[in-house]
C-alpha positions as CSV (number, residue, x, y, z in Angstrom):
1,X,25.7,31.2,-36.6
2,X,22.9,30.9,-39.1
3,X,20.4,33.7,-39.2
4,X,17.1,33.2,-40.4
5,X,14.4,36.2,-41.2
6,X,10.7,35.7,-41.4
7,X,9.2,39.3,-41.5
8,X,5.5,38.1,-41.6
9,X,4.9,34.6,-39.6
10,X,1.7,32.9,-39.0
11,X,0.1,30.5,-37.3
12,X,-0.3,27.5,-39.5
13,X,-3.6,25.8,-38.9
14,X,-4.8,22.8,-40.6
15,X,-8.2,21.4,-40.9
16,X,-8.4,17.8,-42.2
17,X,-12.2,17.3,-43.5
18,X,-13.5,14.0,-45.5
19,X,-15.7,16.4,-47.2
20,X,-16.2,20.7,-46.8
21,X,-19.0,21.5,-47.2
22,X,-20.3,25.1,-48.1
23,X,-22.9,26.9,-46.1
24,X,-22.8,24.9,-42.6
25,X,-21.2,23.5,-40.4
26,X,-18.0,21.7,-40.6
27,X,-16.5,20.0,-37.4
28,X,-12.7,19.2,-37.1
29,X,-11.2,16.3,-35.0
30,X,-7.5,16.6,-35.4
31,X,-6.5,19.9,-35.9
32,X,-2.9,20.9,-36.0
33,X,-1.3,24.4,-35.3
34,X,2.4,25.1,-35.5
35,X,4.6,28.4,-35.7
36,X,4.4,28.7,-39.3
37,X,6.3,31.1,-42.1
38,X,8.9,30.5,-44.9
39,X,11.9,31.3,-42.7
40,X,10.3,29.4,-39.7
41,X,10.5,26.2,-41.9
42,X,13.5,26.9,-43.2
43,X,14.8,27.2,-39.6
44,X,13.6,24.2,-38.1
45,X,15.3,22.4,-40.7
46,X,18.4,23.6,-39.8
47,X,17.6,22.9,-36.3
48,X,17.7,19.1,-37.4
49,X,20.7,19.5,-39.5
50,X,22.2,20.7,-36.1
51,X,23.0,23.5,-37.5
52,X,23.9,26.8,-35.4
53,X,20.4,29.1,-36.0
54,X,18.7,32.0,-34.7
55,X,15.4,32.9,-35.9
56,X,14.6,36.5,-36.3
57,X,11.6,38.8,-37.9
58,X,8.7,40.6,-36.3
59,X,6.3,39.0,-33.8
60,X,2.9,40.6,-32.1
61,X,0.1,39.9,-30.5
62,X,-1.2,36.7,-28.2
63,X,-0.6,34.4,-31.2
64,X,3.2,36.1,-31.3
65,X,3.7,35.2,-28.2
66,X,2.7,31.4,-29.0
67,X,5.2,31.0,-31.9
68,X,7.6,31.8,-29.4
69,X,6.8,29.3,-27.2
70,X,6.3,26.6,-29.9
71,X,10.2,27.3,-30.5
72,X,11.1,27.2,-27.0
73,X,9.4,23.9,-27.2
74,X,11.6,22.6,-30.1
75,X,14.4,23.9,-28.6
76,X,15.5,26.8,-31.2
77,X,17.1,29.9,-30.3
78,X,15.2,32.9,-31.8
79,X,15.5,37.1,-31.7
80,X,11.7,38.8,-32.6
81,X,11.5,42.4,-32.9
82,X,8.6,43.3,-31.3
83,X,5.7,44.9,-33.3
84,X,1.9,45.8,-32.0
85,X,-0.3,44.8,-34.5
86,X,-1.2,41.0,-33.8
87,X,0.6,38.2,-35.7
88,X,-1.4,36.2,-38.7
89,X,-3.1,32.8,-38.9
90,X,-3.0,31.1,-42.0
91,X,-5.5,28.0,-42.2
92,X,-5.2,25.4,-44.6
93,X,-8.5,23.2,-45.3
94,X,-7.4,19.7,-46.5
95,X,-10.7,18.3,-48.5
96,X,-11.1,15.6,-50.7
97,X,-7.4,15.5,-52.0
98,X,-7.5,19.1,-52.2
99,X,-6.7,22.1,-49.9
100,X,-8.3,25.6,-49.8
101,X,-6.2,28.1,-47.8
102,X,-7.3,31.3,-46.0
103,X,-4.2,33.4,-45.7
104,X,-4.5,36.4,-43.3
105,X,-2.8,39.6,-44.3
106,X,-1.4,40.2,-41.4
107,X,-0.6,43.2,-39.0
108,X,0.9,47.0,-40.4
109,X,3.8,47.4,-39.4
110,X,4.5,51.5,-38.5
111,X,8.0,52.9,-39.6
112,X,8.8,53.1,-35.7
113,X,8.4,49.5,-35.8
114,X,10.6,49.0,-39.2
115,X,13.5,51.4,-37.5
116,X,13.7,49.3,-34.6
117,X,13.9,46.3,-36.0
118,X,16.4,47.5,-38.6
119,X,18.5,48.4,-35.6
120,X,18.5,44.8,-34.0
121,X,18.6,43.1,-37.3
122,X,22.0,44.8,-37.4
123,X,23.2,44.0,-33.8
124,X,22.2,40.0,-35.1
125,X,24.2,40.5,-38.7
126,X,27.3,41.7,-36.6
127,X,27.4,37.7,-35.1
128,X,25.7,36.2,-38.1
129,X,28.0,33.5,-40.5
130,X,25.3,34.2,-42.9
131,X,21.8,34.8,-43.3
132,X,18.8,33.7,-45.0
133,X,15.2,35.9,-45.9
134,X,12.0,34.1,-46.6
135,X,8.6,35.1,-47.9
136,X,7.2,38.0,-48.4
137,X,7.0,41.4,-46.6
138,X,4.1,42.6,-44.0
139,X,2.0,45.1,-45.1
140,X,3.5,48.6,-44.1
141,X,6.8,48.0,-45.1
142,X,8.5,49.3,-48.5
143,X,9.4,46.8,-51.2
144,X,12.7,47.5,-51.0
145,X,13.0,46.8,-47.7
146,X,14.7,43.4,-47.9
147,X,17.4,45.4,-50.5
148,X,17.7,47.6,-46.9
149,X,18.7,44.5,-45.1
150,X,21.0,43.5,-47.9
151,X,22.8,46.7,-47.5
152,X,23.5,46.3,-43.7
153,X,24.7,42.8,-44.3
154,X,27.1,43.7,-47.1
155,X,28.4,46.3,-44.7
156,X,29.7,43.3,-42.4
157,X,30.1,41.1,-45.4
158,X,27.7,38.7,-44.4
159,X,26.0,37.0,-47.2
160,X,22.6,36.9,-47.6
161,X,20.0,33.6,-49.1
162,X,16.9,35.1,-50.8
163,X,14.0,33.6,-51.3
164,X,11.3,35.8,-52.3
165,X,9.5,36.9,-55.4
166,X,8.0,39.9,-57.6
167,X,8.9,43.4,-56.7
168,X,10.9,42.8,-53.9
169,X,12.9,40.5,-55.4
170,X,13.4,42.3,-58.4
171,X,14.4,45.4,-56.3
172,X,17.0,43.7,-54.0
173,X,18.8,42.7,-57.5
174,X,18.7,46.2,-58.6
175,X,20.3,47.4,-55.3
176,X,24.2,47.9,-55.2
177,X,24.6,45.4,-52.5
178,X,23.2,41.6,-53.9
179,X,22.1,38.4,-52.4
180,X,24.6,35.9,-52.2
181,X,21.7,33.6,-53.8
182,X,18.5,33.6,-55.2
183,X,16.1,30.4,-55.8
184,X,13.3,31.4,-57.9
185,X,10.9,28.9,-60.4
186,X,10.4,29.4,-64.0
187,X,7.2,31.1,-63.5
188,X,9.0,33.9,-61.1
189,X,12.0,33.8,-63.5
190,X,9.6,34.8,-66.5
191,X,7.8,37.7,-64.2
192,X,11.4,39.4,-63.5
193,X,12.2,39.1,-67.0
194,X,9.2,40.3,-68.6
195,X,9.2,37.3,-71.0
196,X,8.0,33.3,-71.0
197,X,10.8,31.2,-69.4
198,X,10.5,27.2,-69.7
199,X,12.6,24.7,-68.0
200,X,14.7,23.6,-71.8
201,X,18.3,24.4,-70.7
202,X,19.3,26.7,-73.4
203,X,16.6,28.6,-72.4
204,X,17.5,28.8,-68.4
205,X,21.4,29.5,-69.5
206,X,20.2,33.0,-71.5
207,X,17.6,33.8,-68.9
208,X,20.4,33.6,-65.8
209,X,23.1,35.6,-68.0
210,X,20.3,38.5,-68.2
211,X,21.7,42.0,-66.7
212,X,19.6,41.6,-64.1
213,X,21.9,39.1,-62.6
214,X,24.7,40.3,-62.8
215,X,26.5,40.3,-59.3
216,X,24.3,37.5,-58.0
217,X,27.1,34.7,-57.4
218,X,24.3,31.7,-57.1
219,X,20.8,30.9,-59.3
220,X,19.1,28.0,-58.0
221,X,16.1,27.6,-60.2
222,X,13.4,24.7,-58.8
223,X,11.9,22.4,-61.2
224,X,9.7,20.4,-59.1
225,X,9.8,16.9,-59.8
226,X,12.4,17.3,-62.4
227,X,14.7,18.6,-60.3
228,X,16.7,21.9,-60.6
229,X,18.9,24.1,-62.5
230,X,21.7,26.8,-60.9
231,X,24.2,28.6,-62.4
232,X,27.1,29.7,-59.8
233,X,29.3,32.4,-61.1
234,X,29.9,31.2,-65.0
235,X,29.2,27.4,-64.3
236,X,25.6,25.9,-65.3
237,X,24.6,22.6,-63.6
238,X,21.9,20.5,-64.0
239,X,20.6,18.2,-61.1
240,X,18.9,15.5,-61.6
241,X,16.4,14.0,-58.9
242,X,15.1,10.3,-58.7
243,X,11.3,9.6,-58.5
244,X,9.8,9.7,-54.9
245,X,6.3,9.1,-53.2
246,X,5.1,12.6,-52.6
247,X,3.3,13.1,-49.1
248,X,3.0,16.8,-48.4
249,X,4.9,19.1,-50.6
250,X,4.3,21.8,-48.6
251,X,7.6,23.4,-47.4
252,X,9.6,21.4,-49.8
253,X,10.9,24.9,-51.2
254,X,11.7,26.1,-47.8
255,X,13.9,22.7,-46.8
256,X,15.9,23.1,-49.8
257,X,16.6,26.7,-49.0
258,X,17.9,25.4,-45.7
259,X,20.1,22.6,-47.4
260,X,21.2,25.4,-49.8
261,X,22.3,27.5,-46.2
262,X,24.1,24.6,-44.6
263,X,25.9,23.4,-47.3
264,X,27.2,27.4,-48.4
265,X,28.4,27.6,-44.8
266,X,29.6,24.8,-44.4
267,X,32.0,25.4,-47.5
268,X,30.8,22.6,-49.4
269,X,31.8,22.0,-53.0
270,X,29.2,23.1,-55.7
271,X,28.3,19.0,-56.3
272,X,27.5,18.8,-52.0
273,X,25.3,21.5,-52.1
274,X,23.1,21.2,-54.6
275,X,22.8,17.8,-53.7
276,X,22.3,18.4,-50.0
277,X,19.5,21.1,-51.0
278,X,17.4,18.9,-53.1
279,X,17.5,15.7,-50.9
280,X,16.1,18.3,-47.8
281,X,13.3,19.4,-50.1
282,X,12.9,15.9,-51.5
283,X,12.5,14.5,-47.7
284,X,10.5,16.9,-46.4
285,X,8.1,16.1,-49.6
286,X,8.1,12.3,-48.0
287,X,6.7,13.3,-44.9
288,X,3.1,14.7,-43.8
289,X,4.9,17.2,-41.1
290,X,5.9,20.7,-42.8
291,X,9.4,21.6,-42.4
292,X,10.2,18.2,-41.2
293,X,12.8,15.6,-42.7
294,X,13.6,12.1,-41.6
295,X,17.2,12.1,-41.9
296,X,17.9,8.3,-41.6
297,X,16.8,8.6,-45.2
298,X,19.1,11.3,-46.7
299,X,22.6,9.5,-47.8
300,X,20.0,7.0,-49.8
301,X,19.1,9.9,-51.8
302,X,22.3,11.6,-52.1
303,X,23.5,9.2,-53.6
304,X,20.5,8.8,-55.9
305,X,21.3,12.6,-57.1
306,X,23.1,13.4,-60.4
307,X,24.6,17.0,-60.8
308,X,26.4,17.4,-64.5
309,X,27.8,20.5,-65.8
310,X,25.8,22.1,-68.8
């Protein structure tokens, strides 16, 4: 079974205007709300892979409650710990070929709340295959609390997929017990390491063989439309995507996070799952849902996909 966290979920809200305008009144015809969150993308991506997942993280509130009945409604199994403060909206104001978010914080979570759900995160790591962390932490919780979670999963030798950035990522790669993989960008690449990072490949291959590293059997670096670069113990690949019709990128990062899941527990050779990873991100890309993938066009682009040594 596939575990998925998202420790601060949302409601994703989404406002399609011809035109925003400032200062009045703006009226919305086909509005669109859906359980939203890193891991929640990443898990219903799985759910179409038909993939064995659980969702997990912290849940509040009236607008808690709705998220889990959105994934009753699709069908997905999930485990909330159960926090007080009420559960975010994030609304997402599509304009003019643009979109202007308004991201809610989100509730505090107390440390009564953080020592419960450590508790039943464990009981779910005990029955776990392995597990994957998106986004970022609530407000209340310490930055190293996904390095925490690490540690209880590396007591039952579960691996964990990370994908997160700034100071708690860089504190879960300082802890003893590391991710199984991490799947930053150049940009959060060069704020770990202090220094610029581009996308030339000599450049990636000294940047992944930094200290910081070390113990972190999987890289997966995303390059947007040009694709991706990983390292996975001492081998450097380079893969190589062709040129799609972009409809929503939204999430993109999130579906390849789930191929990157599937693929690892499946066993998959090195090849099958970088490819696997960036055809889910490429997909959901070519379609306007987030966290959605049409999978009748998948072996198409896998085989479109080049992954070379480097």
């Amino acid at each position: 079974m596939i575990v998925t966290i998202t420790m601060n979920p949302s409601i994703d809200i989404s406002y399609p205007l011809e035109t925003f305008k400032l200062d009045t009144v703006n009226r919305v015809i086909d509005v669109k709300k859906t359980a939203g969150g890193k891991g929640l993308n990443v898990t219903r991506v799985l759910k179409q892979l038909e993939d064995e997942v659980t969702a997990s993280g912290l849940l509040g509130g009236f607008l808690g409650e709705s998220i889990k009945k959105d994934l009753d409604e699709a069908g997905i199994t999930h485990s909330f710990s159960p926090i007080n403060g009420e559960t975010r909206n994030c609304i997402a104001i599509l304009h003019e070929g643009k979109q202007t978010e308004i991201l809610e914080s989100g509730p505090v979570i107390s440390d009564a709340e953080a020592e419960v759900f450590l508790n039943h995160f464990t009981d779910l790591v005990k029955d776990a295959s392995i597990l994957s962390f998106s986004g970022s932490l609530p407000t209340g919780l310490p930055k190293d609390f996904y390095a925490q979670m690490i540690t209880i999963c590396h007591m039952y030798h579960k691996p964990v997929i990370l994908d997160c950035s700034g100071e708690s990522l860089k504190l879960a790669l300082q802890g003893e017990a590391k991710p199984l993989l991490i799947k930053p960008n150049t940009e959060e690449l060069a704020d770990l390491l202090g220094r610029d990072v581009s996308d030339n490949i000599e450049v990636l291959k000294e940047a992944l063989q930094d200290s910081l590293f070390d113990g972190v059997e999987w890289i997966v670096v995303s390059m947007g439309a040009k694709g991706a670069f990983a390292k996975h113990n001492d081998k450097f690949y380079r893969v190589e995507i062709p040129k799609i019709e972009v409809v929503n990128p939204v999430g993109s990062g999130d579906s390849t996070v789930a191929g990157l899941t599937s693929a690892i527990n499946n066993g998959d050779s090195d090849n099958d799952v970088l490819k696997k990873a960036n055809v889910l991100g490429m997909l959901n890309a070519q379609e306007a849902v987030t966290g959605h993938i049409n999978l009748d066009n998948y072996q198409k682009l896998f085989n479109q996909l080049n992954v070379s040594l480097v």
